[in-house]
N, C-alpha and C positions, 0 to 999 in steps of 0.2 A: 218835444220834437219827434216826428216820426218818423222812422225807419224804409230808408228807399228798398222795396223789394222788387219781385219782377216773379207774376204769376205762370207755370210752367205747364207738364204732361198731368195727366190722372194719375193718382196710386190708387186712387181707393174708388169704388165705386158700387153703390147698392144703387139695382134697377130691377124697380116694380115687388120688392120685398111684398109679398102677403103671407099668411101661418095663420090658422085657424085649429081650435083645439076644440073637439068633441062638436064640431059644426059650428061653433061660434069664435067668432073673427077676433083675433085678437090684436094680428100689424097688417093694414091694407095699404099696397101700394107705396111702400117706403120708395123715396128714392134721394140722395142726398149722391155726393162724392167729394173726396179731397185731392188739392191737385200739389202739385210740389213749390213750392215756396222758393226762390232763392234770393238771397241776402248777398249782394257781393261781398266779397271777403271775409268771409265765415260760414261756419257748419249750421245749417236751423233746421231742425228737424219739424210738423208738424204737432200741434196738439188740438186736440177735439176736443169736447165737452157734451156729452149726451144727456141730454138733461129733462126732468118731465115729475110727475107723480107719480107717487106709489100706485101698483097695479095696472099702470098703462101701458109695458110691457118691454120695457126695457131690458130685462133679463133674457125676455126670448128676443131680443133684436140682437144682446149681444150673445149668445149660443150662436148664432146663425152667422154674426160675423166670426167667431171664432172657427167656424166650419164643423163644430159640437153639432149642428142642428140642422138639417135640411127643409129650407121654409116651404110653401104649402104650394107658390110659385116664386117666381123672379130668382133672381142670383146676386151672389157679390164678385165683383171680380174685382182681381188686384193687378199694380204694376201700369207700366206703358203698355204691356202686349195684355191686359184686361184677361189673366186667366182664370179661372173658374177658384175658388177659394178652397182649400183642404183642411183638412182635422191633421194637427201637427206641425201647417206652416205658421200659421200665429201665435203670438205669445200672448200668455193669458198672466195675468198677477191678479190672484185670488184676496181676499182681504187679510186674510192671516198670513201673507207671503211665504206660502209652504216652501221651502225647503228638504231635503235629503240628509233628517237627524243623523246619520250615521254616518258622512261625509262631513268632510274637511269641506271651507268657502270654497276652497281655490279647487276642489272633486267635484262640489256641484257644478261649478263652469265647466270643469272637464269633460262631462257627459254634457253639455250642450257645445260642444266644441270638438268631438270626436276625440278628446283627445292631446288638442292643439292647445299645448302646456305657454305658447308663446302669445296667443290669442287670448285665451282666458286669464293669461297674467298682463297684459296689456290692457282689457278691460276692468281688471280689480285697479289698477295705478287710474285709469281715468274717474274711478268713481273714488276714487279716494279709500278703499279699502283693502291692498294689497300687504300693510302690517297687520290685516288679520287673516293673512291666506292660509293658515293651520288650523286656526278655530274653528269649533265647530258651533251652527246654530244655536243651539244651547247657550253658549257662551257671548253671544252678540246681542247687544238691545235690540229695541221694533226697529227703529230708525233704521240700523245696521244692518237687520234680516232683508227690509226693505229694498235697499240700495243691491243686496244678492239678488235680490229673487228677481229684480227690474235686470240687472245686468245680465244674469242667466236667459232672460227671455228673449234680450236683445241678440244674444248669440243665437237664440235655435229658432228664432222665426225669419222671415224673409227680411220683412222691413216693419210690419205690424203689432203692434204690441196694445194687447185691450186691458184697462184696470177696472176693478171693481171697488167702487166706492172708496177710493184711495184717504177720504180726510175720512172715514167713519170714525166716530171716538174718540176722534185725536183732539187734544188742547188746542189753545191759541199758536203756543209756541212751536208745538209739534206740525199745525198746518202749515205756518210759515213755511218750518223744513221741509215740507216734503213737497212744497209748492218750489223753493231752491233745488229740489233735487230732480224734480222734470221738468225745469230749466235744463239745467246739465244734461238727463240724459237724452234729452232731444236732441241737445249741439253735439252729439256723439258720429251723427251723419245725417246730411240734408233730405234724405230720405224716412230717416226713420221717423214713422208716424206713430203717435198714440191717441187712443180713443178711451175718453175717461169717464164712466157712467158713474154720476153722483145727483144727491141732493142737496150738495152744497152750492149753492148760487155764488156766495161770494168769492170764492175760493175758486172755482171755474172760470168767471172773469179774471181773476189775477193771474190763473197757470195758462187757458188758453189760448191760441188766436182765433179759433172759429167755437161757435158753440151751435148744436142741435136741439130744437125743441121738440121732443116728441109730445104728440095729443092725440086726443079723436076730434073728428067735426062734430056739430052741434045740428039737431033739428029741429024746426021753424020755434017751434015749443022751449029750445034751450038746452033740453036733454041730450047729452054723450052718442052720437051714435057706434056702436062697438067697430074695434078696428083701427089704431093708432097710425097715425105715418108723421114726419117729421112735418110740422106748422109753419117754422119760423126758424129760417139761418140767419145766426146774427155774425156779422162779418169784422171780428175787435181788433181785425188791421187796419182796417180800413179807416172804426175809432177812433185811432193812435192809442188804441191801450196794450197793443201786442207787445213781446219781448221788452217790456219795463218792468222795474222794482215800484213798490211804493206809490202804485195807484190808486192806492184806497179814498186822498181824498183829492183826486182828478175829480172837476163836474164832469168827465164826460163819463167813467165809471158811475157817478151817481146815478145818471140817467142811464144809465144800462142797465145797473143792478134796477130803479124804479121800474122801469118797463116789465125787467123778468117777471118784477113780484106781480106785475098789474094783469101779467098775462096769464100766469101760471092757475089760479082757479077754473081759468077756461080750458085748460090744456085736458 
């Protein structure tokens, strides 16, 4: 059964991304956005899935959403009021969920928090880890570091939070977790968006509701013309496979995940 929602403002918004490196093209023209989500009576924050092959250039898409990168033209703007995007306002979760070895959980939030002992101990209870707010990294599994480094990001970015390759490496069981765990922190605030660059296909159907395909076009011949922009939004609200457990053996996940794979050599 699917979820009544009710499509709202823009938060996120790339227009006319291009970046070329040493005169050859490397993202032409991106232009995708995400717009706010609401679900009556509850929190649903967005998630995205960026998704494409090695080398098509999804690293330098997300540098430049991170505001790490200034593209070669276009802009990202964030929010209702579309402001020009900074180094510092989004949260970046690296794959090894760095942390601050020398701090306590509940002092890395503190520095993303000014401070705000009442704030950053209110986000350790939502993620479920405020009986480890003394520990220090060191001392916490992946999973654990994980659930820090996301909720540290949620505090010091606006609403934007980018991961990198969030299932890399991980087991069966460990993706499940951490596909439950941005569930959670997306229902943190209806606003808050994540954009998740993987090549896990399956795993990106089960966590998001929108996925990006990034590629290059093809010319007449078949060959890549250099220069990626997003090909193909695929919309998995619209599915019915958004905000569900246990889609895996939905036919209409089947045919989504069949599609990805049919498309992805072209991309």
């Amino acid at each position: 059964m699917s979820t009544a929602y009710e499509i709202r403002e823009t938060l996120l918004k790339l227009e006319g991304i291009s970046h070329s490196y040493n005169g050859r093209p490397i993202l032409k023209e991106v232009n995708a956005e995400v717009k706010n989500v609401h679900i009556p009576g509850r929190e649903q924050g967005q998630i995205v899935g960026l998704l494409g092959p090695s080398g098509v250039g999804k690293t330098t898409l997300f540098r430049i959403l991170a505001g790490l990168m200034e593209p070669t033209s276009g802009k990202v703007l964030l929010g209702a009021d579309a402001h020009p995007v900074k180094r510092g306002t989004v949260g970046v979760v690296a794959q090894d969920y760095p942390l601050f070895t020398h701090r306590t959980v509940l002092s890395n939030l503190l520095v993303a928090t000014n401070n705000d002992s009442a704030k950053a101990l209110n986000m350790l209870e939502r993620f479920g880890m405020a009986e480890h707010a003394k520990k220090y990294p060191s001392q916490l599994s992946g999973g654990q570091r994980q659930r820090v480094a996301i909720a540290q990001q949620l505090l010091c970015s606006e609403f934007l939070v980018l991961m990198d390759e969030p299932f890399s490496g991980l087991d069966p069981v460990a993706v499940k977790n951490v596909i439950k765990l941005l569930g959670e922190a997306a229902a943190v605030d209806e606003h808050k968006t994540f954009v998740l660059v993987t090549h896990d296909i399956e795993a990106a159907i089960e966590t998001c509701d929108t996925l990006w395909l990034l590629g290059r076009d093809r010319d007449p011949a078949g060959q890549p013309v250099p220069g990626a922009r997003v090909q193909r939004v695929i919309d998995l609200m619209a599915c019915g496979l958004a905000w569900r457990e246990s889609i895996t053996s939905d036919p209409e996940y089947l045919r989504v995940l069949s599609e990805i794979q049919a498309l992805f050599p072209q991309l």
